[in-house]
GUMAR-108968 format. One record per residue: z, x, y of N, C-alpha, C in turn. Coordinates in steps of 0.05 Angstrom, whole numbers, plus 5000, padded with zeros to 4 digits. Example, Ala and Ser with C-alpha at 12.3 -4.5 7.8 and 13.67 -1.06 7.14 Angstrom:
// GUMAR-108968
515652644886515652464910515652644934
514252574955514352734979515752585001
***
This chain:
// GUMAR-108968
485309037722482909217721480509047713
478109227734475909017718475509027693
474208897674474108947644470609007634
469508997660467109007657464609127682
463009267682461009397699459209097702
459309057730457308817737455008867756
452908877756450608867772449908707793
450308817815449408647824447308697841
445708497849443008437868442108447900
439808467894439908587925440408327943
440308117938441607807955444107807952
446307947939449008007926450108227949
447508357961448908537978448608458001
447108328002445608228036449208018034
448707798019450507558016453707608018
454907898015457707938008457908148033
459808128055461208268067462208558061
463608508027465308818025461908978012
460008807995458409027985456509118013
456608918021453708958046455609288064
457509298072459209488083458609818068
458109778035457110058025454710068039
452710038050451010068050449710118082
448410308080446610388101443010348096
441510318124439610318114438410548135
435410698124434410888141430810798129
429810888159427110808159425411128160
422711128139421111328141420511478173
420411688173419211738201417011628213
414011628189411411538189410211338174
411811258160411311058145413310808139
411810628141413610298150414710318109
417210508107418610508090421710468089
423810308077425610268090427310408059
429510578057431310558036433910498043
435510498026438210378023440210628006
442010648028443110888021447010778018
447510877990450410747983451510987997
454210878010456311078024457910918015
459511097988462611017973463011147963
465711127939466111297932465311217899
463511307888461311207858462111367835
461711347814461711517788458711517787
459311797776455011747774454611987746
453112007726451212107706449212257722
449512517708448012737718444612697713
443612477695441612447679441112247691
441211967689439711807705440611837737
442511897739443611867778443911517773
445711497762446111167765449111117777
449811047796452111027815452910807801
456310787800457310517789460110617815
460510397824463110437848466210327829
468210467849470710427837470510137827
470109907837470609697837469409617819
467809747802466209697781463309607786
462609587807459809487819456609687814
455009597802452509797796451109627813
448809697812445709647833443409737823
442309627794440009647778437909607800
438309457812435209377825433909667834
435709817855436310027870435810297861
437310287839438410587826437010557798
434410537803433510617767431710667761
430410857751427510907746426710897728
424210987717423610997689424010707671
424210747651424310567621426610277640
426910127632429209987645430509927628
430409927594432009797576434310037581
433110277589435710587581438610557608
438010237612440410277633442010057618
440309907590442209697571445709837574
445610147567447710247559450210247572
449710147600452210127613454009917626
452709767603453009447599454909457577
455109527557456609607536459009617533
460509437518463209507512464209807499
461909967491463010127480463110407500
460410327524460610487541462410497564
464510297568466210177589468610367574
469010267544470910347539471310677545
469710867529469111167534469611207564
468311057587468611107609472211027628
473410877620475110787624476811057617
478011197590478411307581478411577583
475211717606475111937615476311907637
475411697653474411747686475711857700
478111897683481012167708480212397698
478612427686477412737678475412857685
474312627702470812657715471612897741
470013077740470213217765469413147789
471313147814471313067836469313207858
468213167868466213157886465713027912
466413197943467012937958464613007984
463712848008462312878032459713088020
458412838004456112977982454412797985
451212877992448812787991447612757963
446912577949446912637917443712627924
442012867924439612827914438412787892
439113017870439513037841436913097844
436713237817433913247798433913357772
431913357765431813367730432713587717
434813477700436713717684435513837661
432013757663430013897652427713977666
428713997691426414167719424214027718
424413797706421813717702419913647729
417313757741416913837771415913507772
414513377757414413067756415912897772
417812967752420312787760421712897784
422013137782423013217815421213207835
419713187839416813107858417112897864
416112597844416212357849418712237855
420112217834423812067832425712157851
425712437854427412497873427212637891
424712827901424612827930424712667950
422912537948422512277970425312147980
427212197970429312117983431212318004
430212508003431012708024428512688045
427312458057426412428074427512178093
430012098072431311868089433212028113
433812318101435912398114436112538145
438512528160438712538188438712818201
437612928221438813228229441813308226
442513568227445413548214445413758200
448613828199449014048165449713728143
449413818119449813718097449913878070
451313708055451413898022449713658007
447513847992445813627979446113667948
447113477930447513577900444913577886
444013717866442713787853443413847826
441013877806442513907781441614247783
444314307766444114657764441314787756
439914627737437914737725434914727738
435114607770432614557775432514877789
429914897793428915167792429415377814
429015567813429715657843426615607857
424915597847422315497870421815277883
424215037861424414847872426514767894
428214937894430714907906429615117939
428615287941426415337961424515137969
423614967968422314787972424214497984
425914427973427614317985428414328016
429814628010431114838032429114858056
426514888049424114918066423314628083
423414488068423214178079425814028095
428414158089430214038103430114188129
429214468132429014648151426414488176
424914288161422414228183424213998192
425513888176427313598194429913728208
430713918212432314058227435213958212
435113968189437413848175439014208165
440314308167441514548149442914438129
441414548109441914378071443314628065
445714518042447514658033447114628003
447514727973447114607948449914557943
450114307926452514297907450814247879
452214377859450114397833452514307811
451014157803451213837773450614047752
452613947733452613987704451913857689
451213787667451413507643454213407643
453613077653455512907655456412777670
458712627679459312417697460712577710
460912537745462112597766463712417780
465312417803466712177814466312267842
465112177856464212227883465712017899
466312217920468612057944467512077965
466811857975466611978009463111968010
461311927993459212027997456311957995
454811977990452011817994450211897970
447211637965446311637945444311477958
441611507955439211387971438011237943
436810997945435810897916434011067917
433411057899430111077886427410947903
425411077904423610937919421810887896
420310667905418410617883416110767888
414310807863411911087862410311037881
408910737879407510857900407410897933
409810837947410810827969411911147971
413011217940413411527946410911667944
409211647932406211787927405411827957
405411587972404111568002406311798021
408411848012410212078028408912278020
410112358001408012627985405812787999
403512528005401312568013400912708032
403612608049403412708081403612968077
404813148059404713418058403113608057
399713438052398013558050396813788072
395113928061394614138082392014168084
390414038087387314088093385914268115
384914488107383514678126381114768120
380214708089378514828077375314728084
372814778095370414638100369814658067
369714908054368814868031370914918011
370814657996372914607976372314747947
375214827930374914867901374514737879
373414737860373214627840375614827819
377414767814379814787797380614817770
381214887754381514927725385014937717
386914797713389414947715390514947686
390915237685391915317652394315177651
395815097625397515147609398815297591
398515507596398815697577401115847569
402815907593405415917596407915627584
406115397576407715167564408715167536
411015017530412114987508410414807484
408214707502406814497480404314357503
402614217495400114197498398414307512
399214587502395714867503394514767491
391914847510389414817498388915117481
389015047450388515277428385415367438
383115207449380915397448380915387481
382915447497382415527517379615717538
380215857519377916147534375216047521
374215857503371715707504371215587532
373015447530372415217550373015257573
374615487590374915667607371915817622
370015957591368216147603366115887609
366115677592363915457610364315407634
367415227647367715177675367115377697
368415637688366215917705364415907706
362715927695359515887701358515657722
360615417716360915177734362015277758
362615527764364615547793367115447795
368315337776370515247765372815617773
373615457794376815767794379115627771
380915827758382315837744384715917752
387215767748389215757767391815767749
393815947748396415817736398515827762
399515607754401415447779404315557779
404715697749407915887746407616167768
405116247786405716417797405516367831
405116097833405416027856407415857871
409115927890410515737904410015497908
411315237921410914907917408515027944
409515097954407415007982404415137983
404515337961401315477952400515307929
401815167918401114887904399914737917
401614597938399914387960397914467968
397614687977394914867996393714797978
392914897956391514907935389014657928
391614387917390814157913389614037947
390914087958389513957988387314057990
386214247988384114387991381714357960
382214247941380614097918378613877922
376014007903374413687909374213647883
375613817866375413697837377713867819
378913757799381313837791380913807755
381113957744381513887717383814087698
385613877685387913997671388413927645
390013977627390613837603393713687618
394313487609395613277616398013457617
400113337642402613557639403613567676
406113677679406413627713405013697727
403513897724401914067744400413827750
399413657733397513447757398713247770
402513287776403713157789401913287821
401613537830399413587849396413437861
396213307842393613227861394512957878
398012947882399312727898397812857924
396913117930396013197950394413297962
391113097944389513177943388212897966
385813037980385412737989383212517978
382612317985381112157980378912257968
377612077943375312257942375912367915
377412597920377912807904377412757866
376012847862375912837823377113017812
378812837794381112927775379912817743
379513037722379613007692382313137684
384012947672386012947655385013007628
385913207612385213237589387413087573
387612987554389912887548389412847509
392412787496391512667475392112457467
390912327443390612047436393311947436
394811767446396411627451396811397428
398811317415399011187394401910997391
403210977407406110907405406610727444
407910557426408410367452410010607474
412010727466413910797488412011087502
409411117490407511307505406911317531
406910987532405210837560405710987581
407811057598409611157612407411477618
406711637592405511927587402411747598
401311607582399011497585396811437605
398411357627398511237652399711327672
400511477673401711687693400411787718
398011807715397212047732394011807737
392811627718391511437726391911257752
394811267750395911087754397111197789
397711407789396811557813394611707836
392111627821390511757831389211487839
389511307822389011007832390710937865
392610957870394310927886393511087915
392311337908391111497928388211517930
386611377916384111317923383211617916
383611687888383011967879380311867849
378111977849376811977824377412097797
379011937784380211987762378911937734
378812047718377312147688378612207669
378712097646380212297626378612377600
379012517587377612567552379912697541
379512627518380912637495380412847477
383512917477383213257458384013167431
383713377412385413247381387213437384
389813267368392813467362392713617348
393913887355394214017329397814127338
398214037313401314087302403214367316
405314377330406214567340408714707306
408914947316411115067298412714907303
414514937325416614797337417814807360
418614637375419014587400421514757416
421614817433423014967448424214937477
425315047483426715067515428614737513
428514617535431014487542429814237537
427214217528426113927519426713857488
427514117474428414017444431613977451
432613967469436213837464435113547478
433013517493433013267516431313007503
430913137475427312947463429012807437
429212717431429212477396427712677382
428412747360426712897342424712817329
425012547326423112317319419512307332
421712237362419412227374417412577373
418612837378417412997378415313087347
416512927327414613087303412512757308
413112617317410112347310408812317334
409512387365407612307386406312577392
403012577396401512807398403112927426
403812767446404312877468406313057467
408013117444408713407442408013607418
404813637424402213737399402113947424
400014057411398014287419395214027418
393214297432390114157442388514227433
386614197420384114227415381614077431
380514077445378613987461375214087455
373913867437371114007433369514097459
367314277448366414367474364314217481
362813917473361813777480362513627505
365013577493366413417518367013607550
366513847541367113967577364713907589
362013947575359613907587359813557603
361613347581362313117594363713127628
365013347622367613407650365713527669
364313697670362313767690360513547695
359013437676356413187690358312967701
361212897692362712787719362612947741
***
């Protein structure tokens, strides 16, 4: 038996016969994008989607997003061992498309990380796995998009934990901004005269803006519309943002949306003060996307104010640590000087 999970590289797959054989490749429809799609039979984590094959073989380069130290763990003697130990207990799963997404709906991460890989896929029936908890608006949205590639999508729905997949497929990860440029194409532009935007938070577990309805009855006056995104479908989302010549939010997924906004377009992130290295990731997020799409991006700075306590599926998914010391899971206060800043942008 192997005694150890080994990584190997993308010259490791090109270079070797049996690994080069997992592997398929498929090209964007419209865009000079190429991914790499494993066909084997993998163990995979419901949380990162990190495939490791019978033979013991992983593919960091491929399969990983986010933080890169959080894949240290499967390097581990201690994690080989636990795994060794279950893996006849892992539930079987076979002739399965693993799309996956966040076992905290998070629309971010299911937007960027893991849609874009159901654009590699072929006409056809298929079963596409998913995690149980992503939403039903999202899982309509899926369904709606495999319906324009003439694909008939089936769900298979993930629990918390490791699976053992036979027979079946796993597309890497695309990098952001090559997925940002997919995204884009979804846009819907019809509008001669565009909105100027406001999108609440208010329905959130944490960073409301506490003086909301201040800073609300100013942007009105500005012609500023006021929008919550919990009552609209993905694709009255897109309409929405495609149709924007200016966007302003307090930091949070909803401005995973202005992926589909076009050129041009001004975006103020409200956000708060950032203080902690492993922030960066929150910090740069959405700069860092609007950069990518040639979007006019802004931010100001709210002060924290302290939540009771945190809730829904982000207090089992968060370090407790991190939730009582980084503002980014605070509440908002935003003076009203600074909106007068957000308008003269």
């Amino acid at each position: 038996m192997n005694m150890k999970i080994i990584d190997k590289k993308i010259g490791d797959i090109l270079n070797s016969e049996e690994i080069n054989s997992k592997f398929t490749s498929a090209k964007h429809n419209h865009l000079d994008i190429r991914c790499n799609i494993l066909k084997d039979n993998f163990f995979l984590d419901t949380y990162n989607y990190f495939p490791i094959t019978e033979e013991y073989y992983s593919f960091k380069e491929d399969f990983s997003w986010g933080a890169k130290r959080k894949y240290e763990i499967f390097y581990t003697k201690n994690y080989l061992s636990n795994f060794n130990k279950n893996k006849n207990k892992f539930k079987l799963l076979s002739n399965i498309f693993v799309l996956g997404s966040s076992p905290a709906n998070n629309y971010y991460r299911n937007m960027v990380t893991f849609l874009p890989r159901v654009f590699f896929l072929k006409p056809g029936k298929i079963n596409i796995a998913i995690h149980r908890n992503c939403s039903n608006k999202f899982r309509n949205f899926i369904l709606a998009i495999c319906n324009q590639m003439n694909i008939e999508a089936h769900f298979s729905f993930l629990d918390d934990g490791i699976y053992h997949f036979i027979d079946s497929q796993i597309p890497q990860f695309i990098h952001k901004s090559p997925a940002f440029k997919m995204l884009n194409l979804l846009k819907m532009t019809h509008n001669k005269t565009k909105d100027k935007i406001y999108v609440t938070r208010q329905n959130a577990n944490y960073r409301n803006l506490i003086n909301e309805g201040d800073i609300v009855n100013v942007l009105k006056k500005d012609g500023f519309r006021i929008v919550d995104l919990n009552n609209m479908d993905v694709f009255e989302q897109i309409d929405l943002f495609s149709n924007a010549k200016f966007v302003v939010s307090p930091t949070g997924s909803s401005l995973t949306n202005v992926v589909f906004c076009s050129p041009g377009t001004k975006v103020v992130e409200i956000k708060p003060k950032y203080i902690f290295e492993y922030e960066s990731n929150f910090k740069n997020r959405y700069s860092y996307l609007c950069d990518q799409l040639d979007l006019n991006y802004f931010s100001v700075e709210a002060d924290p104010i302290n939540l009771d306590k945190l809730t829904g599926k982000s207090k089992e998914l968060i370090q407790r640590k991190i939730v009582n010391e980084s503002n980014y899971y605070k509440n908002l206060l935003l003076k009203l000087d600074k909106v007068s800043q957000i308008i003269a942008h």
